[in-house]
DOZAVEX-692887 format. One record per residue (C-alpha): x, y, z; residue number from 1. Coordinates in nm, 4 decimals, always signed. Layout:
N
TORZA        u        v        w num
TORZA        X        Y        Z NUM
...
END
This chain:
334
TORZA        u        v        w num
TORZA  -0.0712  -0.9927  +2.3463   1
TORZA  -0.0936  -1.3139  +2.1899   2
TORZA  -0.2763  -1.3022  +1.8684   3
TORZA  -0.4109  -1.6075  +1.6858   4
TORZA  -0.3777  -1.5288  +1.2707   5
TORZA  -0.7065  -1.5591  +1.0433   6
TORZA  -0.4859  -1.4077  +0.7613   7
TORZA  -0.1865  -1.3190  +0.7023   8
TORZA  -0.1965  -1.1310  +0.3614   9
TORZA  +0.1694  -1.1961  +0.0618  10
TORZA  +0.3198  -0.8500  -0.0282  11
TORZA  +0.5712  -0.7206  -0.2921  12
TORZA  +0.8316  -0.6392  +0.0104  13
TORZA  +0.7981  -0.9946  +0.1163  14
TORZA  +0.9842  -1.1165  -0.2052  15
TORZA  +1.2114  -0.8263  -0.1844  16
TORZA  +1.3040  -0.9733  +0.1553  17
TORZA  +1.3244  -1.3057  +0.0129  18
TORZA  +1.5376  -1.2541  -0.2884  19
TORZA  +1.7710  -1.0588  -0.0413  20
TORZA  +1.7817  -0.7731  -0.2318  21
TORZA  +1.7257  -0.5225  +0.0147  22
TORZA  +2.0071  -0.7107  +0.2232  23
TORZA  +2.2835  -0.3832  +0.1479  24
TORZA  +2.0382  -0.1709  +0.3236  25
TORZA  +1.9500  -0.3419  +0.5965  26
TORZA  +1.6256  -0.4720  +0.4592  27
TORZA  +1.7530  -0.8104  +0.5823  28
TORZA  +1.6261  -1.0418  +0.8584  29
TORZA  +1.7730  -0.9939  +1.2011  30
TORZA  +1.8563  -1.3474  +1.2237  31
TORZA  +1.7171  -1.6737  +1.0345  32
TORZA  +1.4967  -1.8766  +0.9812  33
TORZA  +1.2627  -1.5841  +0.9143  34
TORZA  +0.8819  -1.5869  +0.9180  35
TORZA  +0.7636  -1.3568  +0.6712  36
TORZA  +0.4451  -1.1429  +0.6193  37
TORZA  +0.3835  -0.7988  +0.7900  38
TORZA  -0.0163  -0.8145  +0.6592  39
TORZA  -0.1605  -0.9329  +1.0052  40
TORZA  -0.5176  -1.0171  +1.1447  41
TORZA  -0.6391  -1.2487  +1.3523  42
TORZA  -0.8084  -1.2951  +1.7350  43
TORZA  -0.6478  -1.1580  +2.0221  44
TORZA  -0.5861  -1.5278  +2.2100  45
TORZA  -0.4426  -1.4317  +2.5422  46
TORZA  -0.3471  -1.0634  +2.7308  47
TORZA  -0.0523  -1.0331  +2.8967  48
TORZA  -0.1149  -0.8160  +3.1772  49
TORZA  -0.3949  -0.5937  +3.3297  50
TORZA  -0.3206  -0.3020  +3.1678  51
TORZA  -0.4326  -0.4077  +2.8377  52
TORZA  -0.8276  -0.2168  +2.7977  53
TORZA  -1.1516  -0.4507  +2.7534  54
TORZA  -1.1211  -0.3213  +2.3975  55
TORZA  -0.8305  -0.5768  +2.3124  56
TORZA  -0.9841  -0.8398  +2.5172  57
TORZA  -0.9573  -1.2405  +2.4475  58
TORZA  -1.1628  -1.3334  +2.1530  59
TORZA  -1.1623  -0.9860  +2.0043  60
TORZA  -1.0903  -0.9438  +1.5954  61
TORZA  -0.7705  -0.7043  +1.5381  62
TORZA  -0.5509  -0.6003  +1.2631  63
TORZA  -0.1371  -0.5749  +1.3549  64
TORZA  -0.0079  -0.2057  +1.2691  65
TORZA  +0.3356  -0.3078  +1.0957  66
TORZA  +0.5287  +0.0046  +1.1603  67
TORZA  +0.6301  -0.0680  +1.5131  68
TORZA  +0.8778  +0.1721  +1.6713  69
TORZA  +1.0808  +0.0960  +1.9856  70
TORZA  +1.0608  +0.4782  +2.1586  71
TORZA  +0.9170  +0.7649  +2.0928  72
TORZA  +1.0892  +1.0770  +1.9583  73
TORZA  +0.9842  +1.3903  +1.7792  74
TORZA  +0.7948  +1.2141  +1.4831  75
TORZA  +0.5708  +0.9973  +1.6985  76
TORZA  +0.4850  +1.2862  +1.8895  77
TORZA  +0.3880  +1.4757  +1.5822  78
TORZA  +0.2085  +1.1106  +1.4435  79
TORZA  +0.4602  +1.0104  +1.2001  80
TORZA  +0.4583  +0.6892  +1.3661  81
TORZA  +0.5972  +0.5585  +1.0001  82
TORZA  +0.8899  +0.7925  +0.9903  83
TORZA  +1.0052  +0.7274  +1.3423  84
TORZA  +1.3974  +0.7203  +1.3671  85
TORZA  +1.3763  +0.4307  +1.6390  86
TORZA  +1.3079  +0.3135  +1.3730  87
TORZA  +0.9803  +0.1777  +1.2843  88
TORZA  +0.9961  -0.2247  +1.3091  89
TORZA  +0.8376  -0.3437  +0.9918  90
TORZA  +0.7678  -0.7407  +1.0056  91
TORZA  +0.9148  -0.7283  +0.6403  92
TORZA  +1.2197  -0.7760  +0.7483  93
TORZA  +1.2911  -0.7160  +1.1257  94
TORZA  +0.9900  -0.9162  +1.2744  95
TORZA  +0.8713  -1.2507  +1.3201  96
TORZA  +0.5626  -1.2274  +1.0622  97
TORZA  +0.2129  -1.3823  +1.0273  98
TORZA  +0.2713  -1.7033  +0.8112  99
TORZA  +0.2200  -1.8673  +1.1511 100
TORZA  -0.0675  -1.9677  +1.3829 101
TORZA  -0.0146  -1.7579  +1.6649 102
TORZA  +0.1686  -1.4055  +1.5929 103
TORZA  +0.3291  -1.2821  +1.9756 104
TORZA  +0.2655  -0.8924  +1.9630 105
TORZA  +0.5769  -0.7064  +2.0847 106
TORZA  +0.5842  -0.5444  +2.3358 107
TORZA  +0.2424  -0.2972  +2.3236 108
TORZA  -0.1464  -0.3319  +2.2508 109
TORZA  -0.0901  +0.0083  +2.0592 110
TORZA  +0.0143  -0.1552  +1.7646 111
TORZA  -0.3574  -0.3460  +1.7147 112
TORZA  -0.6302  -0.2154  +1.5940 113
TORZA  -0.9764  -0.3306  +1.7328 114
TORZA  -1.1697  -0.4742  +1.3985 115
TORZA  -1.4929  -0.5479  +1.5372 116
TORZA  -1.7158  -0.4716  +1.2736 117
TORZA  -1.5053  -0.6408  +0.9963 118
TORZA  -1.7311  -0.9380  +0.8696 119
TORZA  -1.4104  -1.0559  +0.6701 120
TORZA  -1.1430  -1.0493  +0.9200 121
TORZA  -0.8869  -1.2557  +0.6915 122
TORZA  -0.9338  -1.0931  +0.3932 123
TORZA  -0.9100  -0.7450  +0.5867 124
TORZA  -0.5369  -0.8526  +0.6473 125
TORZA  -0.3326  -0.7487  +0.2925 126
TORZA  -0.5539  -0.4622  +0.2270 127
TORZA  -0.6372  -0.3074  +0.5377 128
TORZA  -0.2393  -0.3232  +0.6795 129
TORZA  -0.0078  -0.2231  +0.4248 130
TORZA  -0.1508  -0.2156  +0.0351 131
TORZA  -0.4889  -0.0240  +0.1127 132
TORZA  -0.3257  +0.1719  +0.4029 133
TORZA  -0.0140  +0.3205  +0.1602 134
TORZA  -0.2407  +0.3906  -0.1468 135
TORZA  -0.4715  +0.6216  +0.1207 136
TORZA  -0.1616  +0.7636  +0.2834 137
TORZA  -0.0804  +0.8286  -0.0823 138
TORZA  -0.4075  +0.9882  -0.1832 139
TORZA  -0.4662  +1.1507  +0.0512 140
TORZA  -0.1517  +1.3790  +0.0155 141
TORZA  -0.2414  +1.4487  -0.3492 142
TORZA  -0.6026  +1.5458  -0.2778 143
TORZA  -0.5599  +1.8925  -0.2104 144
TORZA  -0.4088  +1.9613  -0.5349 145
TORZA  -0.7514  +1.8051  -0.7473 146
TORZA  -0.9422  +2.0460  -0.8949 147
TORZA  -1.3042  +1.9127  -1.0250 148
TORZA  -1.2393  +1.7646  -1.4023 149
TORZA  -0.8813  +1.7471  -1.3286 150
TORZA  -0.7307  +1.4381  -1.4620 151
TORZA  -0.5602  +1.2124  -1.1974 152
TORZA  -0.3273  +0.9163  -1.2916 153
TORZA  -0.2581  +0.5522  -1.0625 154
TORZA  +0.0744  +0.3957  -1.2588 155
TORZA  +0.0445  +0.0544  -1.1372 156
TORZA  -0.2278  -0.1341  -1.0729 157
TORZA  -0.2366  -0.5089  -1.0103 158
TORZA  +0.0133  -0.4842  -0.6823 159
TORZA  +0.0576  -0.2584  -0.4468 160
TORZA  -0.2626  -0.1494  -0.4158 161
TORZA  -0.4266  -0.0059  -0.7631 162
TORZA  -0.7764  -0.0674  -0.6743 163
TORZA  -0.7549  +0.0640  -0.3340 164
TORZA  -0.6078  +0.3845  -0.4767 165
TORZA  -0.8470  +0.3580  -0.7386 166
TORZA  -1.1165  +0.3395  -0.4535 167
TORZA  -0.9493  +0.6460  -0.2797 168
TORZA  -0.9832  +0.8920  -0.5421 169
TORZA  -1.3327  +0.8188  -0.6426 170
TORZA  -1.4168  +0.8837  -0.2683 171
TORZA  -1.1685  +1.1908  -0.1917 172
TORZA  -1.1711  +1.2827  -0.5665 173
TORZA  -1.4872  +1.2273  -0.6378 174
TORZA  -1.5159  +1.4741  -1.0096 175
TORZA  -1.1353  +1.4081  -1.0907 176
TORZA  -1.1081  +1.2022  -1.4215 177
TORZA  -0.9010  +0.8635  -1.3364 178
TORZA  -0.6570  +0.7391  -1.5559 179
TORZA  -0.5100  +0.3996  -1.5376 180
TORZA  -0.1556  +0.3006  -1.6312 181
TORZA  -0.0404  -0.0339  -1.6503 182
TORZA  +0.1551  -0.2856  -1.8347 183
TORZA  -0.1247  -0.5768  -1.8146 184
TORZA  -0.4381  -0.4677  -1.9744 185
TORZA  -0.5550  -0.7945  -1.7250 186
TORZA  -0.4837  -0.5507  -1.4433 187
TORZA  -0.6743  -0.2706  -1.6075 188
TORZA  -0.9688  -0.4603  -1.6191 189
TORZA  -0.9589  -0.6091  -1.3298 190
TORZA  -0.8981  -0.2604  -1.1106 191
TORZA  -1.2076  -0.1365  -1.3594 192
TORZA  -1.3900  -0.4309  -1.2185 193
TORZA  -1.3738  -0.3335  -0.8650 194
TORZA  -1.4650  +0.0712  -0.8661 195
TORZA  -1.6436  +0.2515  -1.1028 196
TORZA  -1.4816  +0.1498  -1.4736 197
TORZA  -1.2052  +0.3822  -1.5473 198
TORZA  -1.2147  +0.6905  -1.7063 199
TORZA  -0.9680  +0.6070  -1.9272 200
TORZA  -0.6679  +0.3830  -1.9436 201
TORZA  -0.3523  +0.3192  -2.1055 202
TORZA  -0.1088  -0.0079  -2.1694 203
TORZA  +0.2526  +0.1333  -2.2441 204
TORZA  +0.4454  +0.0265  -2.4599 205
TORZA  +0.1606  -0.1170  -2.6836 206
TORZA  +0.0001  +0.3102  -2.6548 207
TORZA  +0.2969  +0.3935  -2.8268 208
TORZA  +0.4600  +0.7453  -2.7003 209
TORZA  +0.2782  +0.7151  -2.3604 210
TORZA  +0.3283  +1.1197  -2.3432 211
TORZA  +0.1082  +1.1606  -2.6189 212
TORZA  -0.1153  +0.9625  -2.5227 213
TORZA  -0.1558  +1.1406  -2.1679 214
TORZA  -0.1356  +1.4562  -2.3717 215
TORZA  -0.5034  +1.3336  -2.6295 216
TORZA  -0.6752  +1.1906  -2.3103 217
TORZA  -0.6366  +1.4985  -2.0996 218
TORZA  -0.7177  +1.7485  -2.4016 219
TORZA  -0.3796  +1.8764  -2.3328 220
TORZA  -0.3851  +1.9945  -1.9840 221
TORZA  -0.1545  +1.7081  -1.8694 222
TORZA  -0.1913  +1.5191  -1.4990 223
TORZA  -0.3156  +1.7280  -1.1805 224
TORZA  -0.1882  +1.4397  -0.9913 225
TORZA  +0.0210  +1.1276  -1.0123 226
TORZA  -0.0229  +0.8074  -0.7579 227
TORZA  +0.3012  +0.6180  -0.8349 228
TORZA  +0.3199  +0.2370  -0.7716 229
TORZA  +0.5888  +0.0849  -0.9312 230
TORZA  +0.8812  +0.3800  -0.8713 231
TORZA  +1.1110  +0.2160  -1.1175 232
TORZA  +1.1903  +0.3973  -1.4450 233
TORZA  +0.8333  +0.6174  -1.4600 234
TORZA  +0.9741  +0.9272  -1.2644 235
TORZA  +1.1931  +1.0609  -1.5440 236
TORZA  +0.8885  +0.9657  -1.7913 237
TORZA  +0.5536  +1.0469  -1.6066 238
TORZA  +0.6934  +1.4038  -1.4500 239
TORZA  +0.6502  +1.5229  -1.8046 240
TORZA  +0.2991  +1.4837  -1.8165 241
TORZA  +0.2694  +1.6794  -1.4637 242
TORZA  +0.0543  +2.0025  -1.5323 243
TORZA  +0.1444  +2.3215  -1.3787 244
TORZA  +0.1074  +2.2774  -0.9882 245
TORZA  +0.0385  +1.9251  -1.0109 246
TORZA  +0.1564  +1.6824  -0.7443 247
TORZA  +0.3756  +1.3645  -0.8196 248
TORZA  +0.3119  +1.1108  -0.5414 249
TORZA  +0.6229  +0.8591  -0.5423 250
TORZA  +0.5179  +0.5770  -0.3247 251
TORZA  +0.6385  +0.1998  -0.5095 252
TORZA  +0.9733  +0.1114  -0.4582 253
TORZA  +1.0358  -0.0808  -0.7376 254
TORZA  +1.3361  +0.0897  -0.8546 255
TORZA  +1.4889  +0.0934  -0.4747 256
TORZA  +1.8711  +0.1541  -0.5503 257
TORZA  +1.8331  +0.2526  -0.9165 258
TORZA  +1.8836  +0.6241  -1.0733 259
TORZA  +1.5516  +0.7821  -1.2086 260
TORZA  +1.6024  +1.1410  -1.3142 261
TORZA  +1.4076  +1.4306  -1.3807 262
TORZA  +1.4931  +1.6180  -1.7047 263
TORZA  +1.5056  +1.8814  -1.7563 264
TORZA  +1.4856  +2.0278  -1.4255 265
TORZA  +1.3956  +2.3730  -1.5296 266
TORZA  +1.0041  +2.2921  -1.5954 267
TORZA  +0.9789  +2.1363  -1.2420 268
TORZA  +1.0461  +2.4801  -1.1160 269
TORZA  +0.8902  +2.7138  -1.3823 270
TORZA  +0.5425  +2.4812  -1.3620 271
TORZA  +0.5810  +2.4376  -0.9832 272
TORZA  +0.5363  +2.1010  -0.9994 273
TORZA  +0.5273  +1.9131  -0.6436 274
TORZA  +0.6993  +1.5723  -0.5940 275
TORZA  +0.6513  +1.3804  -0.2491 276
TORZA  +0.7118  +1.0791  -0.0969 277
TORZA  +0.4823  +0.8672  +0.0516 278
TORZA  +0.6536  +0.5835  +0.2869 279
TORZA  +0.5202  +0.2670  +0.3700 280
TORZA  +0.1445  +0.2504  +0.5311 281
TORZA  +0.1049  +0.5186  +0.6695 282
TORZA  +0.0651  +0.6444  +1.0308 283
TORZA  -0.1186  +0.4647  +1.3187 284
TORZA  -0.3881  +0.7137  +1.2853 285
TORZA  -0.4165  +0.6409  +0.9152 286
TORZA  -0.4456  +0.2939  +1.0206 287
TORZA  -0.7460  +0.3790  +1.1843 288
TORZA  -0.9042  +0.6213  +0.9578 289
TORZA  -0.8742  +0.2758  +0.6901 290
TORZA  -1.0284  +0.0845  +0.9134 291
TORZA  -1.3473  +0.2558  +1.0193 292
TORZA  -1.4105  +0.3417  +0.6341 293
TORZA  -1.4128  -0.0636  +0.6072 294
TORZA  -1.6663  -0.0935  +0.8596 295
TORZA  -1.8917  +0.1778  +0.6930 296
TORZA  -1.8667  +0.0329  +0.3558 297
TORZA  -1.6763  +0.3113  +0.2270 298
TORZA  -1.4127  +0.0883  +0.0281 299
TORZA  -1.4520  -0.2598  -0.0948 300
TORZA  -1.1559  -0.4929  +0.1228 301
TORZA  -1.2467  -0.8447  +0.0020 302
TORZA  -1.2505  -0.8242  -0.3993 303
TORZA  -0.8817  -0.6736  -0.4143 304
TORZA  -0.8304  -1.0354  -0.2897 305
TORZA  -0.8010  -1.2446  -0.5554 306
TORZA  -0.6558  -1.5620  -0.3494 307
TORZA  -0.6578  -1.7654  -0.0251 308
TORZA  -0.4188  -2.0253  +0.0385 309
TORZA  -0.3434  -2.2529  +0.3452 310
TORZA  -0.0322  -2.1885  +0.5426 311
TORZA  +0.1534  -2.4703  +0.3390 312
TORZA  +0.1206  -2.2595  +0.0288 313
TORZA  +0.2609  -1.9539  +0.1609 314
TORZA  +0.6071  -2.0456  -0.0524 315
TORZA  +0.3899  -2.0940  -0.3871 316
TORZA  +0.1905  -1.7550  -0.2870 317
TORZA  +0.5645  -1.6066  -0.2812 318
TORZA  +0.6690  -1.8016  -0.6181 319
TORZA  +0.3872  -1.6362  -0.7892 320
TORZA  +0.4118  -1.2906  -0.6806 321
TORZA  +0.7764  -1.3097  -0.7823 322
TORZA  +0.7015  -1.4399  -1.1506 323
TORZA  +0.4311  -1.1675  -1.1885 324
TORZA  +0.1371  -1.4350  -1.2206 325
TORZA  -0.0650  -1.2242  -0.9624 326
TORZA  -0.3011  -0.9787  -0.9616 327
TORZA  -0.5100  -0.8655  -0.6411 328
TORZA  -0.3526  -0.9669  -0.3709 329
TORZA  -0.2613  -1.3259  -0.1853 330
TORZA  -0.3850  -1.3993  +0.1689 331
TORZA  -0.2449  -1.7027  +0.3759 332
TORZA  -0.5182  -1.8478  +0.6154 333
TORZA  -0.3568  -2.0464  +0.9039 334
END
């Protein structure tokens, strides 16, 4: 399957790759020169064979599934396509990416999504593949903990994917109270100008003790539930505010290779307080559940996008996501 790219979007693990930083744990490119970006869509150009359905055929609008695994094995078969031990082959750092005009599919149709129905197919590229896709994955493991009027928390919102969490619990979580926490009160305003404002929000440091601040906007009854972003440092400070059988949803990686502890341990176990993981985008199915609520209007894809740049400015797009000048996120168009 040769795909030609409409967009191709920037993301956070791009620069990781870049910087090299992941390079001790083989978050490295195979070989170089490397072409980044694992935020794929485009038009399928030209099919390699006869077994590929009509869905996929040339001229139809897809989205790439990053995650792609070489053989299956006992997570596939469950649907854990993301946890495979194959292992999955993200574009972030073991692929040839999308900052190019054609993007060579390899080796299976499996790995696109049909996204006819998607009137902006290059903006559906960062949100719909890996920001919007690991916020749901992440909400949607801490919805079964929300009570109505319990207080839910996103810690991070002008990267990853704050206002597609945001999005998320408003539509899964529809009479939690959402709180936003974020460094940038530019980021809290602009999340608050994509879903329904905010129910309330809070800038640490400039809030002070950010504990009791959690503890006055929640009347005391702490967090039900905890979307975190950023993963680096908030652990050890945010699992205070977790209220008894609330559910901490670790999910930036931020901190990747740095020690965040929980102290003390004790009122993790007396308050049965859940902590979970959420890796990368998700599962292929998850890819598709995102996708059809784009096509129904569910969630808003194209104002998360803040900018579109031509393939020349993919470096700049890179530059500025590194020096924190970015909020939304960055799509190159080819």
């Amino acid at each position: 399957m040769l795909i030609r790219v409409v967009g191709a979007g920037i993301c956070h693990s791009d620069v990781h790759v870049w910087e090299g930083v992941w390079s001790s744990t083989g978050g490295a490119p195979r070989r170089l020169p490397h072409i980044q970006s694992h935020e794929i869509a485009g038009v399928v150009e030209r099919v390699g064979g006869e077994r590929v359905p009509d869905a996929f055929r040339e001229g139809t609008g897809v989205l790439v599934y990053a995650w792609q695994w070489e053989h299956d094995d006992m997570f596939t078969a469950e649907g854990l396509t993301n946890l495979s031990d194959s292992p999955p082959l993200s574009q972030a750092s073991t692929r040839t990416g999308g900052f190019q005009e054609y993007y060579l599919v390899p080796p299976h149709y499996r790995y696109l999504i049909n996204a006819s129905g998607i009137s902006d197919l290059a903006a559906a590229a960062p949100p719909l593949t890996c920001g919007g896709l690991t916020t749901y994955r992440a909400v949607r493991k801490a919805a079964p903990y929300v009570r109505p009027d319990d207080y839910v928390a996103v810690i991070g919102l002008g990267g990853l994917g704050g206002a597609y969490a945001a999005q998320y619990i408003r539509k899964f979580c529809p009479q939690a109270n959402l709180i936003g926490i974020d460094m940038k009160e530019s980021a809290v305003d602009f999340v608050s100008s994509i879903t329904p404002p905010l129910d309330s929000h809070i800038v640490p440091p400039h809030d002070g003790d950010v504990l009791s601040s959690i503890r006055a906007e929640t009347h005391g009854s702490g967090l039900r539930a905890v979307i975190d972003l950023v993963g680096s440092g908030t652990l050890s400070t945010y699992i205070r505010a977790l209220a008894k059988g609330g559910i901490y949803v670790l999910v930036g990686l931020m901190g990747s290779g740095k020690t965040d502890t929980i102290s003390p341990p004790g009122s993790t176990v007396l308050l049965e307080r859940n902590i979970s993981g959420s890796y990368v985008g998700g599962t292929l199915a998850e890819q598709h559940e995102v996708v059809a609520l784009a096509r129904k209007g569910v969630i808003d894809y194209r104002k998360p996008v803040t900018a579109r740049m031509p393939l020349d400015d993919a470096y700049a797009g890179l530059q500025a996501l590194h020096s924190g000048q970015v909020l939304g996120r960055q799509v190159v168009t080819p």
